[in-house]
C-alpha positions in Angstrom: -21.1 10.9 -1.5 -21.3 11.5 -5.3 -20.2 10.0 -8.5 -17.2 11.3 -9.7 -16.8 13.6 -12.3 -14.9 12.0 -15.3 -12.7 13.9 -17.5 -11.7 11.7 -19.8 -14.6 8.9 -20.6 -12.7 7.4 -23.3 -9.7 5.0 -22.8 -6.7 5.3 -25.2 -5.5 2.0 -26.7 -4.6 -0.9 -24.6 -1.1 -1.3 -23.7 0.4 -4.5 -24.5 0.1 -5.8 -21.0 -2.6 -8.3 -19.7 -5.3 -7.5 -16.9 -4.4 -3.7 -15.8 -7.9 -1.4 -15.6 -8.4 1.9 -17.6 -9.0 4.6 -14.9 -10.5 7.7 -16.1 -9.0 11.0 -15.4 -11.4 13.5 -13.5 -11.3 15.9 -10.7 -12.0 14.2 -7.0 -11.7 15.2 -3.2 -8.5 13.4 -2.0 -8.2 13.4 1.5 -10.7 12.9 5.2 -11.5 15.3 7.2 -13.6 12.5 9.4 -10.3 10.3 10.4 -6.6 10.5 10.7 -4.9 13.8 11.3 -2.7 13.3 7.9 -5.7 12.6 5.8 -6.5 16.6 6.3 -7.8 18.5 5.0 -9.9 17.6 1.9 -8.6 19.2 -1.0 -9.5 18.9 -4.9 -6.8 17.6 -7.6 -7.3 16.6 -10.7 -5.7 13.5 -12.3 -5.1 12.3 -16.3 -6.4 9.0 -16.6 -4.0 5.6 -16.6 -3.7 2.3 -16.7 -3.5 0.2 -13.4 -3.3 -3.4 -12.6 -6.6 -5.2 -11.6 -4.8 -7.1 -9.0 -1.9 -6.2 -5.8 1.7 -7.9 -7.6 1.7 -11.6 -6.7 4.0 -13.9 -5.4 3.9 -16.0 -8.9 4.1 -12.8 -10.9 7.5 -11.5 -8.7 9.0 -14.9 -9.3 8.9 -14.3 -12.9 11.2 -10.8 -12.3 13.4 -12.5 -10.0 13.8 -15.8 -12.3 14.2 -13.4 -15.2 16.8 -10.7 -13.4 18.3 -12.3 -10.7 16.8 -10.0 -8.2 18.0 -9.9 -4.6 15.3 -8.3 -2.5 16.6 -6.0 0.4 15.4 -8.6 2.8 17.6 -11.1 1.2 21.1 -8.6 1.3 22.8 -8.8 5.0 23.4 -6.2 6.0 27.1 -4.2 6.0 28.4 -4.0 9.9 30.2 -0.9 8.8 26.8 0.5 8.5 26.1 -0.4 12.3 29.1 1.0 14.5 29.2 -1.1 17.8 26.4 -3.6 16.9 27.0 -7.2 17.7 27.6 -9.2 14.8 25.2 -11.9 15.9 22.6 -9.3 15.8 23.3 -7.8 12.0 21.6 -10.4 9.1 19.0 -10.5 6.6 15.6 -10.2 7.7 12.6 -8.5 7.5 9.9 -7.4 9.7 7.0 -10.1 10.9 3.4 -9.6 13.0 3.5 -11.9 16.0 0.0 -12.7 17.6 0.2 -12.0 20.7 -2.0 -14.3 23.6 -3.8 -11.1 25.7 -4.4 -7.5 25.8 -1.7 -4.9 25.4 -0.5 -1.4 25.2 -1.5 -0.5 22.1 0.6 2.5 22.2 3.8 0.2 22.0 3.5 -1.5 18.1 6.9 -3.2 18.9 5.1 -5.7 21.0 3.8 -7.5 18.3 6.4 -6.7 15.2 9.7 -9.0 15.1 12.6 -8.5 13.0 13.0 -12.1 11.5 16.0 -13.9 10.5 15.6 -15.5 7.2 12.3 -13.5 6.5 11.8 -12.4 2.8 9.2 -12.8 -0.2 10.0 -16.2 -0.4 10.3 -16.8 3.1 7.3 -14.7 4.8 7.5 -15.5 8.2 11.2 -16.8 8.2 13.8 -19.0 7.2 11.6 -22.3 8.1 8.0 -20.8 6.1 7.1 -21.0 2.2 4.6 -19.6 -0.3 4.1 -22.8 -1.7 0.6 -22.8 -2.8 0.6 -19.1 -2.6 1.1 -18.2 -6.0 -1.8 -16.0 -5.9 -1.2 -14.1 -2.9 0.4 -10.9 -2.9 4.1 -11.1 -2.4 5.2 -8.9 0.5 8.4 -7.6 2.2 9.1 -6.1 -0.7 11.1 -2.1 -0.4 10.1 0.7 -2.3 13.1 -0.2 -4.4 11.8 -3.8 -5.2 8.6 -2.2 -6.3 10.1 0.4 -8.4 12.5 -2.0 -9.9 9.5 -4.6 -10.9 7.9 -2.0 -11.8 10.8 -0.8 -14.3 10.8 -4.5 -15.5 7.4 -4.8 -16.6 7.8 -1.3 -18.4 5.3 0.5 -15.8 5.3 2.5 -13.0 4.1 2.9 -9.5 1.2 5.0 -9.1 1.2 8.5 -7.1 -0.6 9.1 -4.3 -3.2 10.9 -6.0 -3.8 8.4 -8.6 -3.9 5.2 -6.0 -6.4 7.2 -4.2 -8.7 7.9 -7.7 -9.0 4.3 -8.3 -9.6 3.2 -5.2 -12.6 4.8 -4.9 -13.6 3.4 -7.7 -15.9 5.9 -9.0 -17.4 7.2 -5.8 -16.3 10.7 -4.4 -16.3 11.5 -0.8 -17.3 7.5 0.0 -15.8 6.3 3.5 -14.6 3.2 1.6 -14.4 1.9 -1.6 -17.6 0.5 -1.7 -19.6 2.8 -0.5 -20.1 4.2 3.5 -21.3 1.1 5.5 -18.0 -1.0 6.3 -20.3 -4.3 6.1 -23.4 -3.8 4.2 -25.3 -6.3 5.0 -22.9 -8.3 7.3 -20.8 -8.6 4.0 -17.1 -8.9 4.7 -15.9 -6.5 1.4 -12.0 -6.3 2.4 -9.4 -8.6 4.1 -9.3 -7.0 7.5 -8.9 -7.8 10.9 -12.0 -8.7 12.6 -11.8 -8.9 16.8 -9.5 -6.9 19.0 -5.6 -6.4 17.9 -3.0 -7.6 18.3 -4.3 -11.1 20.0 -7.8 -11.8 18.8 -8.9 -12.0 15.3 -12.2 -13.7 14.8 -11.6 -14.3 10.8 -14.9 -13.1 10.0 -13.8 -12.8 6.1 -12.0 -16.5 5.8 -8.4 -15.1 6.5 -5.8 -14.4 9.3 -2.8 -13.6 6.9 -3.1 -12.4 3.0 -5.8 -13.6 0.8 -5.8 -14.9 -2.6 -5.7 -11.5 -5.2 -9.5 -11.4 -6.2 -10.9 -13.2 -3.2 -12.9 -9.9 -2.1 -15.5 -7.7 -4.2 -13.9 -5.5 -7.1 -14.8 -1.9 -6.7 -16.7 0.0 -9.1 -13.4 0.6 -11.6 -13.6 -3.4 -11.2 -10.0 -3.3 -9.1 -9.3 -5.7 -6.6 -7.7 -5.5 -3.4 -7.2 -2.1 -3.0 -8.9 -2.1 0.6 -7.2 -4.4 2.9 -4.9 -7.5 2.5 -1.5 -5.6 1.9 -0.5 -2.0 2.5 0.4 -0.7 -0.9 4.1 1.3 -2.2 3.1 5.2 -4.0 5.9 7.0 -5.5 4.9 9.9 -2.7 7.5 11.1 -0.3 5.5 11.3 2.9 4.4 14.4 4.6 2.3 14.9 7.8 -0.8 16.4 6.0 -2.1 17.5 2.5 -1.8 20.8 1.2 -4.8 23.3 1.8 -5.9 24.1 -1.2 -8.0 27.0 0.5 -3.9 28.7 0.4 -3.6 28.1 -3.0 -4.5 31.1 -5.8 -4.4 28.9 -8.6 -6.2 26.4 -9.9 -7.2 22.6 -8.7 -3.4 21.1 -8.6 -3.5 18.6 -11.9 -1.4 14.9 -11.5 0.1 16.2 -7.9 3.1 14.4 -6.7 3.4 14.8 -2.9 6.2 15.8 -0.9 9.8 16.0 -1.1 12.4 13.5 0.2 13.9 15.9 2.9 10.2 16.8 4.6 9.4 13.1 4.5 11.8 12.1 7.8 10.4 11.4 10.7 10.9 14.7 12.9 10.1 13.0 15.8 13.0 10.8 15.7 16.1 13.0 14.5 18.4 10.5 14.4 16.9 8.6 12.4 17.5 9.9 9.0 15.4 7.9 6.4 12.9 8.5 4.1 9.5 7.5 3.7 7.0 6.9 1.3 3.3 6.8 1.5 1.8 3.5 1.5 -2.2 3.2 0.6 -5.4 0.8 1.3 -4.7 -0.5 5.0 -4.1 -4.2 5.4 -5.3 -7.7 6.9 -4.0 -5.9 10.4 -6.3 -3.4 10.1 -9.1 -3.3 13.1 -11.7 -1.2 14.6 -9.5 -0.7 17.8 -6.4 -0.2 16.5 -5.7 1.1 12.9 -9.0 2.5 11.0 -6.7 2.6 7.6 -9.0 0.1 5.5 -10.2 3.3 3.4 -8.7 5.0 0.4 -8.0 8.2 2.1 -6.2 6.5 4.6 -2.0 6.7 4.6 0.8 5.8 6.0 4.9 7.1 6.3 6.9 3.7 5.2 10.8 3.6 5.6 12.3 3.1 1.9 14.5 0.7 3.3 11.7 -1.1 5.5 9.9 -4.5 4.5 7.0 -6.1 6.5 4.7 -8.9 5.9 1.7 -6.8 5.1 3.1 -4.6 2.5 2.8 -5.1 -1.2 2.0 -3.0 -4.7 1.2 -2.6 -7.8 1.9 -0.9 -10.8 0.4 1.7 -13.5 0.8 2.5 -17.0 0.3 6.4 -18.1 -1.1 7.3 -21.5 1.0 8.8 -24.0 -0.2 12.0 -25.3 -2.1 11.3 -28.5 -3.3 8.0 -27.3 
């Protein structure tokens, strides 16, 4: 592990938008060799420096779009039955997808066990038609679509970050670092992330204070002083997903500079050819993250997401890029 070498230790001027973090641009390893297959290899890029917000999109922040545009989230739109030749009606409505604890041990290789497609589910509604986020103004505001992320995003004048960039300021400053603190998941017993804590899907010991999300700012900033970016709610890139990173040991030119991963027709899922919809990369793991079932609490960690998907665990947040001359 080594400090990261900066490129740009100066930070242009401020834009006119409250609590986002100056991230300086430098050269980093992206990637783990040590973990999932599609964190391979470890490759060099280089990024320009940005703006990013200190904190995941919250439920009181998305209220303000949705007062302000009359947004209707995916999760809110029934669906169209022409869309779904032969389905029963009763089974086509607005929803989106919700973790259900189960009471024992299961096949983990079977995730649909403990995910339920939810009538009535949506940001305002997180577990369904009957649930709130009263009091939750803090908390990140999940089952949001790429598209509800890239449209905030639009709104507030920013954009979502790439893969590349999500990844540079979630280490916070440390290159080659498990995790976004450093390489000891605990240090001293310390809980630095919402995570799962126990064995998934049934027992979760709530070692850190939480079962579901967390407040934004409830955990340790990292080093950039960001928040969040391990744990509590998967995050939306702008990447089109693709089963690995490139090698750059293959490549005769220089270190790739502000890479943007992918391509919409690569990102389908081969494995299920039917099934013809893209994905995105999402970033940082999430409070269902545990030791037995889904080691993605770490910035190198990914994962392909449906465009048209929403769950309870998966949130963003948005980044501003300098202007040249700033």
């Amino acid at each position: 592990m080594r400090k990261l070498s900066l490129a740009q230790p100066e930070r242009p001027r401020m834009p006119a938008m409250l609590d986002m973090v100056w991230i300086p641009g430098g050269t980093f390893r992206m990637g783990s060799d040590e973990h999932y297959p599609e964190e391979r290899p470890v490759h060099r890029v280089s990024v320009d420096g940005f703006w990013i917000d200190r904190h995941p999109v919250t439920n009181g922040r998305f209220r303000r779009f949705v007062e302000a545009t009359k947004h209707t989230t995916f999760a809110e739109i029934p669906p169209d039955p022409k869309d779904y030749p032969g389905a029963l009606l009763d089974m086509i409505y607005a929803g989106s997808l919700v973790f259900v604890k189960l009471p024992h041990r299961v096949d983990l290789r079977d995730c649909g066990q403990w995910w339920d497609f939810v009538r009535g589910a949506n940001w305002r509604h997180p577990r369904g038609a009957n649930s709130s986020i009263d009091g939750m103004d803090g908390h990140p505001v999940v089952h949001v679509t790429y598209g509800d992320a890239e449209a905030f995003a639009t709104w507030e004048g920013k954009e979502l970050p790439t893969e590349a960039e999500w990844e540079l300021a979630a280490r916070g400053g440390l290159d080659g670092a498990a995790y976004a603190w450093g390489d000891d998941f605990m240090p001293g017993g310390r809980p630095m992330a919402n995570t799962w804590q126990g064995e998934f899907p049934w027992q979760n010991l709530c070692e850190d204070g939480y079962e579901g999300t967390s407040p934004v700012g409830a955990f340790p900033p990292n080093g950039y002083g960001l928040y969040d970016m391990i744990g509590n709610v998967w995050e939306w890139t702008s990447d089109w997903y693709r089963t690995r990173h490139p090698d750059e040991k293959q490549k005769a030119c220089c270190v790739p500079r502000n890479p943007r991963g992918g391509n919409e027709r690569e990102s389908y899922d081969m494995a299920q050819p039917a099934i013809r919809i893209p994905r995105k990369v999402l970033k940082g793991g999430s409070h269902l993250c545990a030791p037995n079932y889904c080691r993605r609490y770490r910035p190198a960690a990914r994962f392909p997401e449906p465009i048209d998907t929403s769950a309870c665990h998966v949130g963003f947040r948005c980044i501003v890029r300098a202007r040249r001359g700033e």
